[in-house]
Biopython code that builds the backbone (N, CA, C, O; Angstrom):
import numpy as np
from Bio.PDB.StructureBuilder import StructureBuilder

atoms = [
    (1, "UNK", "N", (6.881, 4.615, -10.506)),
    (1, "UNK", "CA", (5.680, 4.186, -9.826)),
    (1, "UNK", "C", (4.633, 5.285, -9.981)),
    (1, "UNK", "O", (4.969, 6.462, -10.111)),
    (2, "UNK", "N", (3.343, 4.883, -9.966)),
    (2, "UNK", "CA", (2.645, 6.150, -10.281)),
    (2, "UNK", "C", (2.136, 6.586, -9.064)),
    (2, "UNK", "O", (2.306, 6.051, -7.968)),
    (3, "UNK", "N", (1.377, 7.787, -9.371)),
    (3, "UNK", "CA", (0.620, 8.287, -7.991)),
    (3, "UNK", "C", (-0.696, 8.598, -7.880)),
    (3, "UNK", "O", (-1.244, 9.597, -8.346)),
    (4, "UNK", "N", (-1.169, 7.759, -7.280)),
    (4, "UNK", "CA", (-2.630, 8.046, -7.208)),
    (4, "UNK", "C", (-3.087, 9.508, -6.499)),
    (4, "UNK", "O", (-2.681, 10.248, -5.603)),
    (5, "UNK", "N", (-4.188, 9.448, -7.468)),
    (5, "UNK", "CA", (-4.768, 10.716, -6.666)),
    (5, "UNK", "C", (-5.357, 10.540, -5.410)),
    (5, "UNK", "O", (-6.221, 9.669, -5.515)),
    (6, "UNK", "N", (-5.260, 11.089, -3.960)),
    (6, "UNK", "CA", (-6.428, 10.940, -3.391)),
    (6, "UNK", "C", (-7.893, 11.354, -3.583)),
    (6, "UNK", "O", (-8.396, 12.294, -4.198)),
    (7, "UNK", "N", (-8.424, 10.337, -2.851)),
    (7, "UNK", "CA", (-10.069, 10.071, -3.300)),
    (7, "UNK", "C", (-10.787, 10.507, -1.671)),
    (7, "UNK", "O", (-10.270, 10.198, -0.597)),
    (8, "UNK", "N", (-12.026, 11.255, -1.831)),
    (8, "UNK", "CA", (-12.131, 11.212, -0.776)),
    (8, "UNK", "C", (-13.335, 10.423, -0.261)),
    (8, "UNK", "O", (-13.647, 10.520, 0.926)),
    (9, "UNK", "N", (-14.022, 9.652, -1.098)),
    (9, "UNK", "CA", (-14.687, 8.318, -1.352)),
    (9, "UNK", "C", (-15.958, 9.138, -1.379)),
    (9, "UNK", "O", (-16.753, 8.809, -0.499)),
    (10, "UNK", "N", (-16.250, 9.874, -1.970)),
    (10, "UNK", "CA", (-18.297, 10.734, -1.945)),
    (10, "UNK", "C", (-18.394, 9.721, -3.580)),
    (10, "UNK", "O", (-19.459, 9.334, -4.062)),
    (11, "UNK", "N", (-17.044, 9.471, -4.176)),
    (11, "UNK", "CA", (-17.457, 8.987, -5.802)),
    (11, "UNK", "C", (-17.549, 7.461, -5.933)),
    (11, "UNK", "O", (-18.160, 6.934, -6.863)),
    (12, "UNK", "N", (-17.042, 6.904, -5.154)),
    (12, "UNK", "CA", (-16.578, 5.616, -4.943)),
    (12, "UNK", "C", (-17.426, 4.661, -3.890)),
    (12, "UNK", "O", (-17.236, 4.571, -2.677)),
    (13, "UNK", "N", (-18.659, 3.802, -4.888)),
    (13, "UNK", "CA", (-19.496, 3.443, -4.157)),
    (13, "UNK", "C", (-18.876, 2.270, -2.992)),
    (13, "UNK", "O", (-17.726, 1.876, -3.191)),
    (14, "UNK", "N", (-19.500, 1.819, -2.005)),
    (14, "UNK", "CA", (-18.905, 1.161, -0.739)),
    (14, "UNK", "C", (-17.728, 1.837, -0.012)),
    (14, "UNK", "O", (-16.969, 1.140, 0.661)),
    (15, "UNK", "N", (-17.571, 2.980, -0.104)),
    (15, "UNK", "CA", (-16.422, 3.430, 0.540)),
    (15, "UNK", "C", (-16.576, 4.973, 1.144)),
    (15, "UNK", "O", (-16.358, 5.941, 0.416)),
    (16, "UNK", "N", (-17.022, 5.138, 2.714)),
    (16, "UNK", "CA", (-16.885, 6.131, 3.540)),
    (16, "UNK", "C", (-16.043, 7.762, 2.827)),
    (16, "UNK", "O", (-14.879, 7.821, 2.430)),
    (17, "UNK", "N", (-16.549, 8.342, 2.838)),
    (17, "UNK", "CA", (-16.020, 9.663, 2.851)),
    (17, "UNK", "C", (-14.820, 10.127, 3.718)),
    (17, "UNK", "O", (-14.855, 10.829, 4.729)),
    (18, "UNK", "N", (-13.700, 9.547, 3.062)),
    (18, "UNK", "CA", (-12.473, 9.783, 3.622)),
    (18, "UNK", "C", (-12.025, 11.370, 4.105)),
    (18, "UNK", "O", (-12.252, 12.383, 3.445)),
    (19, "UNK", "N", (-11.332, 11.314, 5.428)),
    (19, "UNK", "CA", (-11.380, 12.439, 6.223)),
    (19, "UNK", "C", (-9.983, 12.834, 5.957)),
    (19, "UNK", "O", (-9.251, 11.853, 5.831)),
    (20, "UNK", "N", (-9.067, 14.601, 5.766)),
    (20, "UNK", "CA", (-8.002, 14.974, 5.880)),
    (20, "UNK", "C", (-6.828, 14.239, 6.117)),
    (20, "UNK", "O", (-5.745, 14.279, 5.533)),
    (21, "UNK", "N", (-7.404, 13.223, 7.538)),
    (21, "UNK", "CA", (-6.226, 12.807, 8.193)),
    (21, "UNK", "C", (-6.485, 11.349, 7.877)),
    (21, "UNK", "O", (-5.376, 10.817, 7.920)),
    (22, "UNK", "N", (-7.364, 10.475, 7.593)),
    (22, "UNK", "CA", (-7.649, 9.399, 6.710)),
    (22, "UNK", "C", (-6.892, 9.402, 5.814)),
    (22, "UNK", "O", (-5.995, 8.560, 5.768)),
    (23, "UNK", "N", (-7.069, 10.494, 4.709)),
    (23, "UNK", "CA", (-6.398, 10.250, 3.436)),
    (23, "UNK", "C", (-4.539, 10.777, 3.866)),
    (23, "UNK", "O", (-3.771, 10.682, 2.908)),
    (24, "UNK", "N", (-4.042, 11.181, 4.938)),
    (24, "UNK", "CA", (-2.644, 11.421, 5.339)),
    (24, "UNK", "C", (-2.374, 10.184, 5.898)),
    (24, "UNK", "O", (-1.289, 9.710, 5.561)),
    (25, "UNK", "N", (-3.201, 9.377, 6.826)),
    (25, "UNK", "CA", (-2.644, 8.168, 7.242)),
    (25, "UNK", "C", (-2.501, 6.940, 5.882)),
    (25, "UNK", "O", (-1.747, 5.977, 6.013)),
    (26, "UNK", "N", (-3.094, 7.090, 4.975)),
    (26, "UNK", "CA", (-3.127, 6.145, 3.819)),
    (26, "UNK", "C", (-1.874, 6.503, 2.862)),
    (26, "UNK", "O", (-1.289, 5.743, 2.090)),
    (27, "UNK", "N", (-1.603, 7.980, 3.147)),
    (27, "UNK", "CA", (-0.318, 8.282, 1.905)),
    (27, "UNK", "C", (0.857, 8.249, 2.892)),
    (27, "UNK", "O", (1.871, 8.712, 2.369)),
    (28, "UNK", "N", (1.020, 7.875, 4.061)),
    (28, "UNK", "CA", (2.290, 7.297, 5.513)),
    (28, "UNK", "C", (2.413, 5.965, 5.290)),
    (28, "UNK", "O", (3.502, 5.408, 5.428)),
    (29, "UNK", "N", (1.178, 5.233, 4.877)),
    (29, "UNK", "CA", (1.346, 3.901, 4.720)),
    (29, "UNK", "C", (1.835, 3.675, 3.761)),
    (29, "UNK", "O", (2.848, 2.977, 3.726)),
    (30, "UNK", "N", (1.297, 4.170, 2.710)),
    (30, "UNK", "CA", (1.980, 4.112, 1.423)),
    (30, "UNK", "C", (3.513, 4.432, 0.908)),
    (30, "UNK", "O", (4.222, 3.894, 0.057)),
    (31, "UNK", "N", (3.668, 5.308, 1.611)),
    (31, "UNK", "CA", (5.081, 6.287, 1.703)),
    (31, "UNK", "C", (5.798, 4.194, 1.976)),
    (31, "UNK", "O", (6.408, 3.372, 1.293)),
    (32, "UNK", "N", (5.278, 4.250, 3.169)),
    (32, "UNK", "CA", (6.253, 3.343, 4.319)),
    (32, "UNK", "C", (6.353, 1.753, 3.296)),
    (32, "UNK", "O", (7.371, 1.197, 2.885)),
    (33, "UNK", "N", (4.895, 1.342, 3.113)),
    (33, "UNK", "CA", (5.384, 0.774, 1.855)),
    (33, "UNK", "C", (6.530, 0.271, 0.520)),
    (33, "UNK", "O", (7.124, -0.763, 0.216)),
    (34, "UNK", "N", (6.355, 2.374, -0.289)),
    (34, "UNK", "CA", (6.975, 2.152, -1.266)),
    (34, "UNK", "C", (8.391, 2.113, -0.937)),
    (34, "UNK", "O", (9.166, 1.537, -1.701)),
    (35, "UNK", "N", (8.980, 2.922, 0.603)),
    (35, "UNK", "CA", (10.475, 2.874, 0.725)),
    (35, "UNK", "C", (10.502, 1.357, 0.939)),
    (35, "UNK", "O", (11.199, 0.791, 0.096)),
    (36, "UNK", "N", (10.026, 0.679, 1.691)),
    (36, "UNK", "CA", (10.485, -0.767, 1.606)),
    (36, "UNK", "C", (10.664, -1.644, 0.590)),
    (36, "UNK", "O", (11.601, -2.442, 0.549)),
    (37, "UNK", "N", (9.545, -1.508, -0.500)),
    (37, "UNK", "CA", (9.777, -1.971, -1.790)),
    (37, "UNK", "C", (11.271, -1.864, -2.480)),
    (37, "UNK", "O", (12.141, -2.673, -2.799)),
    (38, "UNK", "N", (11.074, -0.166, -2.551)),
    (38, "UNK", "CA", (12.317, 0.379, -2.789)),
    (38, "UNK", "C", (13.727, -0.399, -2.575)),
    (38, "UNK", "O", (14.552, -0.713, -3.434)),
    (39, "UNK", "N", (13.762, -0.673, -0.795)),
    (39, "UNK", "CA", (15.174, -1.352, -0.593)),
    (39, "UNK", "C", (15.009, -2.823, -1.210)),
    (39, "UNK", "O", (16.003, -3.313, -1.745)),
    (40, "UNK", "N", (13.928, -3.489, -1.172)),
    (40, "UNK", "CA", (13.810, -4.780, -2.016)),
    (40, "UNK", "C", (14.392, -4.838, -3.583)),
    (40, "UNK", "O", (14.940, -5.820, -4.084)),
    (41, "UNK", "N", (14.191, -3.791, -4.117)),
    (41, "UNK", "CA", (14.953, -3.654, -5.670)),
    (41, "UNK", "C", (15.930, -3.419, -5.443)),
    (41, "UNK", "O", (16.643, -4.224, -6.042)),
    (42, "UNK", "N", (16.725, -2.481, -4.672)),
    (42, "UNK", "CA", (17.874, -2.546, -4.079)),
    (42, "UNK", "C", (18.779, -3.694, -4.099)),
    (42, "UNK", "O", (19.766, -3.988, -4.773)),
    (43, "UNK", "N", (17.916, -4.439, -2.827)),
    (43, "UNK", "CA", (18.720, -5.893, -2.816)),
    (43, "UNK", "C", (18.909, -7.121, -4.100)),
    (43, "UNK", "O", (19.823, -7.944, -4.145)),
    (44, "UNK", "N", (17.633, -6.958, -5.228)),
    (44, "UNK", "CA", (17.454, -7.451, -6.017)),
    (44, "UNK", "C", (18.549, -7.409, -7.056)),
    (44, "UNK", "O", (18.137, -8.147, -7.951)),
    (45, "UNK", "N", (19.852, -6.882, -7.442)),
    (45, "UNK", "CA", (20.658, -6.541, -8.104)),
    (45, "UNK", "C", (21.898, -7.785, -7.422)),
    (45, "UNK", "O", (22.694, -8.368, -8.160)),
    (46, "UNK", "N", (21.858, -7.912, -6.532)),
    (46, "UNK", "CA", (22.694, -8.941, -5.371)),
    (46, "UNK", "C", (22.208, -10.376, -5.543)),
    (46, "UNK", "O", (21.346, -10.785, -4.765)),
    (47, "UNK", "N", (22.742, -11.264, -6.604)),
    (47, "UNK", "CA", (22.981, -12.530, -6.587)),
    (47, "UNK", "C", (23.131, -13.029, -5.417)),
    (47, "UNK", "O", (22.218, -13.824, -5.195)),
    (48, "UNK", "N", (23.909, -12.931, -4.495)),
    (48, "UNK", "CA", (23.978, -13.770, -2.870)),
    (48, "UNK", "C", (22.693, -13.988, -2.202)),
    (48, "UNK", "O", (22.441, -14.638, -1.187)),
    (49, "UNK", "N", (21.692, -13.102, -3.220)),
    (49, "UNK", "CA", (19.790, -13.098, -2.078)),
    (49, "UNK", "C", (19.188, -14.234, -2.548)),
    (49, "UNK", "O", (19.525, -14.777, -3.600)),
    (50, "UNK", "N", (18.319, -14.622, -1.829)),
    (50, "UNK", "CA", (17.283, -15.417, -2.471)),
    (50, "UNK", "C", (16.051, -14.403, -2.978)),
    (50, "UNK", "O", (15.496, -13.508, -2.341)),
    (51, "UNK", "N", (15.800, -14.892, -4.459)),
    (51, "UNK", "CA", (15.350, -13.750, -4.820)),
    (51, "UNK", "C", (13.652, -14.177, -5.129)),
    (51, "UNK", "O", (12.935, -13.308, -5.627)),
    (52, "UNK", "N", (13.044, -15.609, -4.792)),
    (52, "UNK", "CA", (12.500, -15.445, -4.420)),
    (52, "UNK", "C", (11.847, -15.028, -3.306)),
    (52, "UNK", "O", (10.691, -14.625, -3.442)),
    (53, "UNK", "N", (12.452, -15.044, -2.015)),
    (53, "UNK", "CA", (11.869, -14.596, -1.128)),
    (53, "UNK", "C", (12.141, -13.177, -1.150)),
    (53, "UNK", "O", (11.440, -12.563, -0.345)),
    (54, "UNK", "N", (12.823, -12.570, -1.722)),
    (54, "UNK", "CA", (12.605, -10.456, -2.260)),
    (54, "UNK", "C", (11.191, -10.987, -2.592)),
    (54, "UNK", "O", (10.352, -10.650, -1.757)),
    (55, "UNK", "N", (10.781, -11.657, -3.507)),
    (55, "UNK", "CA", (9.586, -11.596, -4.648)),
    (55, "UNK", "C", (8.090, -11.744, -3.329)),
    (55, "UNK", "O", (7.158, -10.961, -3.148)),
    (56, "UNK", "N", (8.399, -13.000, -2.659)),
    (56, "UNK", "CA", (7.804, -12.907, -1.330)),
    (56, "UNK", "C", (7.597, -11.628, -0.551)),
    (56, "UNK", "O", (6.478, -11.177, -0.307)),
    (57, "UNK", "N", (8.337, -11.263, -0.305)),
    (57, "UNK", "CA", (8.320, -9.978, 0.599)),
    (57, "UNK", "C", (7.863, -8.822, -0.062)),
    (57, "UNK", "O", (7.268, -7.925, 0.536)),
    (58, "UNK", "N", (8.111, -8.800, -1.268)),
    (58, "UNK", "CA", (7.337, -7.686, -2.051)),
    (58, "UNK", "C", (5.704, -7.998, -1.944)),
    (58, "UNK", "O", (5.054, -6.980, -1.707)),
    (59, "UNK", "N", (5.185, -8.811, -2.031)),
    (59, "UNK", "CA", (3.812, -9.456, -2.182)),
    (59, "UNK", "C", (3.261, -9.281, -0.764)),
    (59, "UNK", "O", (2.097, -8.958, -0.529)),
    (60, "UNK", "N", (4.054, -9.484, 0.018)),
    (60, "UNK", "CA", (3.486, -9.933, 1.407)),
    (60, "UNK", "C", (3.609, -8.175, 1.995)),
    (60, "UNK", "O", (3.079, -7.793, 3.039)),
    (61, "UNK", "N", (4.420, -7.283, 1.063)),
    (61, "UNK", "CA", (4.317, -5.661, 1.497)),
    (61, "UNK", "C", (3.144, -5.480, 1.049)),
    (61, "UNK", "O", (2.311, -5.071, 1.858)),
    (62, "UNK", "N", (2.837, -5.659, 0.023)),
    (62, "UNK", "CA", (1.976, -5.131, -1.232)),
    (62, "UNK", "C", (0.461, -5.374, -0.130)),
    (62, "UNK", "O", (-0.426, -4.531, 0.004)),
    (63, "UNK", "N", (0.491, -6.412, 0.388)),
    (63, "UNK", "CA", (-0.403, -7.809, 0.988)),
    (63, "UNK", "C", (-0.866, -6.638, 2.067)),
    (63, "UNK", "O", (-2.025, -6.247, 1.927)),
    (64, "UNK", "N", (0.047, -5.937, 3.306)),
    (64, "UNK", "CA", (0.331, -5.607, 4.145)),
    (64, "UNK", "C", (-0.377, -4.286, 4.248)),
    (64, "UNK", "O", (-1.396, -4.140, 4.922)),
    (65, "UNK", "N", (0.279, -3.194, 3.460)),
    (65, "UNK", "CA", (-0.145, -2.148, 2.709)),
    (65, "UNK", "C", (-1.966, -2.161, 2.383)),
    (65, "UNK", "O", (-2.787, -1.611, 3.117)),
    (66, "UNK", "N", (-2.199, -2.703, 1.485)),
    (66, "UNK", "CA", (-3.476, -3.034, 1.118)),
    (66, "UNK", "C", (-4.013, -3.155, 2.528)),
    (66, "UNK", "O", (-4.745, -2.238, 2.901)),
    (67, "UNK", "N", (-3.803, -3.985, 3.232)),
    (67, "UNK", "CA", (-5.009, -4.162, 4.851)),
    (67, "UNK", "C", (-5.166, -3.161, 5.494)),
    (67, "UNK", "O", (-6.200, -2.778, 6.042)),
    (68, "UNK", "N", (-3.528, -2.375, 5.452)),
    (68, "UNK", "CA", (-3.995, -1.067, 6.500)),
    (68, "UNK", "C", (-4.492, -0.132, 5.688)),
    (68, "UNK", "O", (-5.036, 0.784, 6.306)),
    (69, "UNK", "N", (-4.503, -0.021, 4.402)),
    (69, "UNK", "CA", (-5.208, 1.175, 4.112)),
    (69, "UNK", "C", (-7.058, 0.725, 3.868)),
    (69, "UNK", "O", (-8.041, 1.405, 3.575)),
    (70, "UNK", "N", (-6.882, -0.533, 4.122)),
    (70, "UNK", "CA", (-9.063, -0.835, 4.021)),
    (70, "UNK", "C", (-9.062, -0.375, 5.597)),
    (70, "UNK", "O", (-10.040, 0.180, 6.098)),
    (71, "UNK", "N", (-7.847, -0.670, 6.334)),
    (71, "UNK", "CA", (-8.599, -0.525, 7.495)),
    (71, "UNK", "C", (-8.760, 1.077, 8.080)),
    (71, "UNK", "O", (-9.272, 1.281, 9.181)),
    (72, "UNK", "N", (-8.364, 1.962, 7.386)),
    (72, "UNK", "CA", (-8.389, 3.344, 7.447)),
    (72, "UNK", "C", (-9.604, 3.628, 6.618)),
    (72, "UNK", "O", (-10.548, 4.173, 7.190)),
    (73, "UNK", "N", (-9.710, 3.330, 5.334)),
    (73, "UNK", "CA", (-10.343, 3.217, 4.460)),
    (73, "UNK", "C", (-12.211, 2.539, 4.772)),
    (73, "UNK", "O", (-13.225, 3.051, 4.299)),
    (74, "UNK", "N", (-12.158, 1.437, 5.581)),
    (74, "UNK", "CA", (-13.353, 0.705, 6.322)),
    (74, "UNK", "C", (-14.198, 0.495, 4.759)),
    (74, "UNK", "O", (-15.314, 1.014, 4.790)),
    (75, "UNK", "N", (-13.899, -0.074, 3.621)),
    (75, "UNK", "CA", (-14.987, 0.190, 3.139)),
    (75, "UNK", "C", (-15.784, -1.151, 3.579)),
    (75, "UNK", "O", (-15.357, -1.961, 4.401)),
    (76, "UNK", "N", (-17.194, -1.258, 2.790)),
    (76, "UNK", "CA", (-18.418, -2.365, 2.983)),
    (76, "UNK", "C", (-17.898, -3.341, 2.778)),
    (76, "UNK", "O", (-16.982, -3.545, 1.981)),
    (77, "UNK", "N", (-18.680, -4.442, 3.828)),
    (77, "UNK", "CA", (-18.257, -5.672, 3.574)),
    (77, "UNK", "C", (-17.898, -6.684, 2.420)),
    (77, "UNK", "O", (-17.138, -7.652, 2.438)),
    (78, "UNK", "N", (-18.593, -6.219, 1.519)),
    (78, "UNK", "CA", (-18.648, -7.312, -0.016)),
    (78, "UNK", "C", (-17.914, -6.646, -0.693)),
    (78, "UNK", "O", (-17.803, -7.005, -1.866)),
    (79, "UNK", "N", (-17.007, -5.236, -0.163)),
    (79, "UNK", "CA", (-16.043, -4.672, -1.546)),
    (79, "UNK", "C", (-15.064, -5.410, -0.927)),
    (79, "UNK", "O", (-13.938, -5.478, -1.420)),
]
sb = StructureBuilder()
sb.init_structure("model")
sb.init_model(0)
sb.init_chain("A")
sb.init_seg("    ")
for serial, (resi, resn, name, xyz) in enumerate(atoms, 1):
    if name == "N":
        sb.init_residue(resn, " ", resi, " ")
    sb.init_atom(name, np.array(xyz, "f"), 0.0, 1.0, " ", f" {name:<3s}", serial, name[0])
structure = sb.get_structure()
């Protein structure tokens, strides 16, 4: 998985100048995220799962992830 750099948004038009603890609450979310993903591939090796709903739940992390970090993040309405 790769790793983004943090940004602290002065480059990144529609998006607040992310603060120390902004950009620490976004890489907790992320953290919290990728371990869940994580156990989803895990389970994904296990025929007994329904593996669409792993595929679900990955999407709906991914889904999850993404909201809390705009909402740390706040950028403008139309981004």
């Amino acid at each position: 998985m790769n790793e983004a750099k943090p940004q602290d948004g002065s480059k990144v038009q529609g998006y607040k100048k992310l603060s120390d603890g902004d950009i620490g609450n976004m890489n907790k979310l992320k953290g919290i995220s990728r371990q869940f993903i994580a156990q989803l591939d895990t389970l994904s090796v296990d025929n007994s799962v329904d593996h669409r709903w792993l595929s679900i739940a990955k999407t709906e992390m991914q889904k999850a992830c993404m909201s809390a970090c705009r909402a740390v993040a706040k950028p403008d309405d139309d981004c």
